[in-house]
C-alpha positions in Angstrom: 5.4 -20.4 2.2 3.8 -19.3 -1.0 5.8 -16.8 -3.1 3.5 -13.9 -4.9 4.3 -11.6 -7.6 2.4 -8.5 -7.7 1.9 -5.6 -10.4 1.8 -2.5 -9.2 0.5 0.7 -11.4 -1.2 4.3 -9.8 -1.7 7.6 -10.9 1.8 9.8 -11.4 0.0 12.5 -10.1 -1.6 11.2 -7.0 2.2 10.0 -6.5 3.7 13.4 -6.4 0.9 14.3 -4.2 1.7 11.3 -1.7 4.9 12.1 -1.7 4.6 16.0 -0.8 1.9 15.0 1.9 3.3 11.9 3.2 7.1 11.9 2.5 6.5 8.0 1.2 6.8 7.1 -2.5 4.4 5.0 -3.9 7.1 3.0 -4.7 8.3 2.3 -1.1 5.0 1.3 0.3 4.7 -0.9 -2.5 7.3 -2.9 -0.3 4.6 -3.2 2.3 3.4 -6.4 0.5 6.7 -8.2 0.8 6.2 -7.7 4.7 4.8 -11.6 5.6 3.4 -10.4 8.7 2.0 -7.4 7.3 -2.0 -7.1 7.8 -4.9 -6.5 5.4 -8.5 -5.2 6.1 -11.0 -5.0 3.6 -12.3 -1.2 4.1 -16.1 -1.2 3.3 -16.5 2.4 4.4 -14.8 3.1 1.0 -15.7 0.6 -1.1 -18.6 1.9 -3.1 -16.6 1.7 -6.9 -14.6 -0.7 -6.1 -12.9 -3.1 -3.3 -10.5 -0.8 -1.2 -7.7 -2.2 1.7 -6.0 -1.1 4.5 -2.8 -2.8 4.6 -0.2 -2.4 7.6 3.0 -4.0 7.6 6.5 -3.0 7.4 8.3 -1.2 4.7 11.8 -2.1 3.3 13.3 0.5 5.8 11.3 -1.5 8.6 9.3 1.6 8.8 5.6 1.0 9.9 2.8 1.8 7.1 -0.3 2.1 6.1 -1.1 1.3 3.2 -4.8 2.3 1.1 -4.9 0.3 -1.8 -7.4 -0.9 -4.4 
């Protein structure tokens, strides 16, 4: 099994806002990617700037996400 390191950044204030909506930090479904049975789909609907994902796995409170990710 391949280990990966990731670098996460994103916008402080789209954070607050995820966080009021939501009641996830960015921070937490950052975890998402440690899931190895987590799922990504490449989301072409919203791809026009750039490559956007779905990603749906498991948190590091085994709670279920979904995560929309560049």
């Amino acid at each position: 099994m391949a280990d990966f390191e990731y670098n996460f950044e994103w916008d402080v204030r789209k954070a607050a806002t995820n966080i009021q909506k939501h009641g996830v930090s960015f921070e937490n479904a950052a975890t998402v990617f440690r899931d190895s049975e987590a799922m990504s789909l490449f989301d072409q609907k919203h791809s026009t700037d750039e490559d956007c994902w779905i990603t749906l796995g498991l948190d590091n409170r085994d709670q279920l996400l979904v995560v929309c990710h560049t």
